[in-house]
BAFI-3210 file (N, C-alpha, C; in Angstrom, 3 decimals, decimal comma, padded with zeros to 6 digits):
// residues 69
n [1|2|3|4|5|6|7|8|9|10|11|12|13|14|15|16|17|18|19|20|21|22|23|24|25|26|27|28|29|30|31|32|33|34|35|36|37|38|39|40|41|42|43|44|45|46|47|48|49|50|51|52|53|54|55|56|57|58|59|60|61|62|63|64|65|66|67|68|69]
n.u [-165,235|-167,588|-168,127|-170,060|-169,920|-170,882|-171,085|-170,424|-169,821|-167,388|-167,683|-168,514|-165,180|-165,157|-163,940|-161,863|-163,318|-161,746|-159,525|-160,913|-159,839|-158,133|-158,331|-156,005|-156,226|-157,659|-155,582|-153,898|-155,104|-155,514|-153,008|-152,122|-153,779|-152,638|-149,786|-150,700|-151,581|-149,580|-148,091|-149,178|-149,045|-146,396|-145,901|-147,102|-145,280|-143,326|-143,670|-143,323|-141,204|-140,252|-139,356|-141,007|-140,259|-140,419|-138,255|-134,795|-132,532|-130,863|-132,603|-132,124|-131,260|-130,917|-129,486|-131,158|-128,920|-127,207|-127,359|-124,446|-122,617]
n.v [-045,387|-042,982|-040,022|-038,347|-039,621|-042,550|-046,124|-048,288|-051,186|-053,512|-056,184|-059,337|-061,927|-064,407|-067,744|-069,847|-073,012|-076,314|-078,017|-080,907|-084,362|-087,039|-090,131|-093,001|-094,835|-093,829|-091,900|-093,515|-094,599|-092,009|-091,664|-093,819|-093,465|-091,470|-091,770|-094,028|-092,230|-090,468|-092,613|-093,004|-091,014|-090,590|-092,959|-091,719|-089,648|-091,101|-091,531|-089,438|-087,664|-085,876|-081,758|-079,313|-077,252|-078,399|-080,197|-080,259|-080,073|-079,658|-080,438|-083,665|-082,515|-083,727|-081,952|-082,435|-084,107|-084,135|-086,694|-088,096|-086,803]
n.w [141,921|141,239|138,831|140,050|142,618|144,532|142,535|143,701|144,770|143,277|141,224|142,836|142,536|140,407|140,367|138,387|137,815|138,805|136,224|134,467|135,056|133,687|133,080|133,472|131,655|129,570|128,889|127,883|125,599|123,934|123,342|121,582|119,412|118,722|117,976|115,760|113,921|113,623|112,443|109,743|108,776|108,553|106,615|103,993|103,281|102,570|100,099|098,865|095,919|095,556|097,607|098,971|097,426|095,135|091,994|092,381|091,294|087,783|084,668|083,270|079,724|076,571|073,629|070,006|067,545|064,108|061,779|061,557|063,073]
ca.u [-166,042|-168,378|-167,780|-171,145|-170,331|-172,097|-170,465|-170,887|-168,591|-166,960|-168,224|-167,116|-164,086|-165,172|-162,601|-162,623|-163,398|-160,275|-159,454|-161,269|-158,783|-158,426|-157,730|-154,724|-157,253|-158,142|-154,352|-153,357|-155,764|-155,004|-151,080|-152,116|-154,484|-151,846|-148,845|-151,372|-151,830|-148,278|-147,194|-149,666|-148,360|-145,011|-146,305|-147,446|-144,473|-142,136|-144,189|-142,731|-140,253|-139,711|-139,604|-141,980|-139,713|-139,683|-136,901|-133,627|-131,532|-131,325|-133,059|-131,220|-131,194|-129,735|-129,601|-130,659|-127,519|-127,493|-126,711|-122,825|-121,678]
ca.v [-044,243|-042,451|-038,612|-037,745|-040,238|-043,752|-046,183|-049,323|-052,378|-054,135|-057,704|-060,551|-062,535|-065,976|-068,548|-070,843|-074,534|-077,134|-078,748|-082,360|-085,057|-088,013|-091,934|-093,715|-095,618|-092,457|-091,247|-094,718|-094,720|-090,825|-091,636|-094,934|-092,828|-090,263|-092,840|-094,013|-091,048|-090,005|-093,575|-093,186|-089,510|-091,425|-093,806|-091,055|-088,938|-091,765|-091,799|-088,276|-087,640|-083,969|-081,213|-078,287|-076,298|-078,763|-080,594|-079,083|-080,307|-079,268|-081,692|-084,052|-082,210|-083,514|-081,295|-083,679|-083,986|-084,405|-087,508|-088,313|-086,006]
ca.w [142,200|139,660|139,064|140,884|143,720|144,137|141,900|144,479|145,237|142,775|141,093|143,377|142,314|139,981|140,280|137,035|137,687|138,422|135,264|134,564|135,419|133,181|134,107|132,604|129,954|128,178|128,689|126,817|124,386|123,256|122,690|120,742|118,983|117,670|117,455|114,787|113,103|112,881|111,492|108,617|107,928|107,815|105,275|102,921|103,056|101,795|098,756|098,086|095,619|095,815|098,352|099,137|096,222|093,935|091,858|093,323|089,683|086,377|083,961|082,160|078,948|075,633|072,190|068,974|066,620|062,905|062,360|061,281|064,229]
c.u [-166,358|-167,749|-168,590|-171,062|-171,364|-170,649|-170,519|-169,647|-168,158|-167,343|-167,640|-166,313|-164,923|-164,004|-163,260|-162,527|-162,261|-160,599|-160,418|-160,134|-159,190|-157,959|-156,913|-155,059|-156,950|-156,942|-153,948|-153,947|-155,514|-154,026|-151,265|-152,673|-153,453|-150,522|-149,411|-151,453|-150,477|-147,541|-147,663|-149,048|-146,965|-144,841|-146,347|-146,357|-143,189|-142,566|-143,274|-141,459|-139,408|-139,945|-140,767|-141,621|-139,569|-138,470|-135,743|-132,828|-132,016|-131,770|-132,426|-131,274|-130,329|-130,416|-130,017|-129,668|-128,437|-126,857|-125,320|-122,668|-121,630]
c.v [-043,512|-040,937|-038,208|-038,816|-041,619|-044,995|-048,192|-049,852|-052,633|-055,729|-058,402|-061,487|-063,928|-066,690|-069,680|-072,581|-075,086|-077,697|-080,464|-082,921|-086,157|-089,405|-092,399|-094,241|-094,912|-092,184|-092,261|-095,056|-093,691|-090,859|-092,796|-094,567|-091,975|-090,994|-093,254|-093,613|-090,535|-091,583|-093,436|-092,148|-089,944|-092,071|-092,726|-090,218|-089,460|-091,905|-090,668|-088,247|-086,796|-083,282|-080,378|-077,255|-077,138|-079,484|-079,720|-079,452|-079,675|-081,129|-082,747|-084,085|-082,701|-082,935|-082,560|-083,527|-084,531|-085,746|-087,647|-087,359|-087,040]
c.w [140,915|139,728|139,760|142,223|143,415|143,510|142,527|144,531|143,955|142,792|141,617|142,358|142,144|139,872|138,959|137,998|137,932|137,094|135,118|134,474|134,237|133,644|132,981|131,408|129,042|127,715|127,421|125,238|123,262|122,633|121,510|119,550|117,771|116,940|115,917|113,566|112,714|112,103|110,412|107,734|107,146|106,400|104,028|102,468|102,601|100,446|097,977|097,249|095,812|097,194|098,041|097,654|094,658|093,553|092,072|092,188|088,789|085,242|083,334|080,473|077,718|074,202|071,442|068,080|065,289|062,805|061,064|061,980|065,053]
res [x|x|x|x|x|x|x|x|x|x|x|x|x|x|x|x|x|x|x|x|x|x|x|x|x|x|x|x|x|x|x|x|x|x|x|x|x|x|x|x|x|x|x|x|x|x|x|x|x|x|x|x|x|x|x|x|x|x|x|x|x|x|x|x|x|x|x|x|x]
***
């Protein structure tokens, strides 16, 4: 209701759509699809040597000496 009266009904009630359904094919094909995709990720991430931070050691540092020490 308006302040001067009036104001009418209220918009009827849309219901959304059911979902589209898919058939076992598509289902099989999607998982084969990503299986895929995460073995390759696999692949690339054994290449790595390091983490996200970097080498986690100290270097293997040696001083040069004079020599006869």
């Amino acid at each position: 209701m308006g302040f001067f009266g009036g104001g009418g009904s209220p918009p009827p009630v849309v219901y959304a759509p059911p979902p589209p359904t898919r058939n076992d094919e598509e289902i099989r094909a999607a998982k084969a699809k990503e299986e895929e995709r995460l073995r390759k990720q696999r692949g690339r991430k054994s290449t790595w040597l390091t983490g996200g931070e970097g080498v986690g050691e100290d270097a293997p540092v040696q001083r040069k000496t004079l020599l006869g020490e």
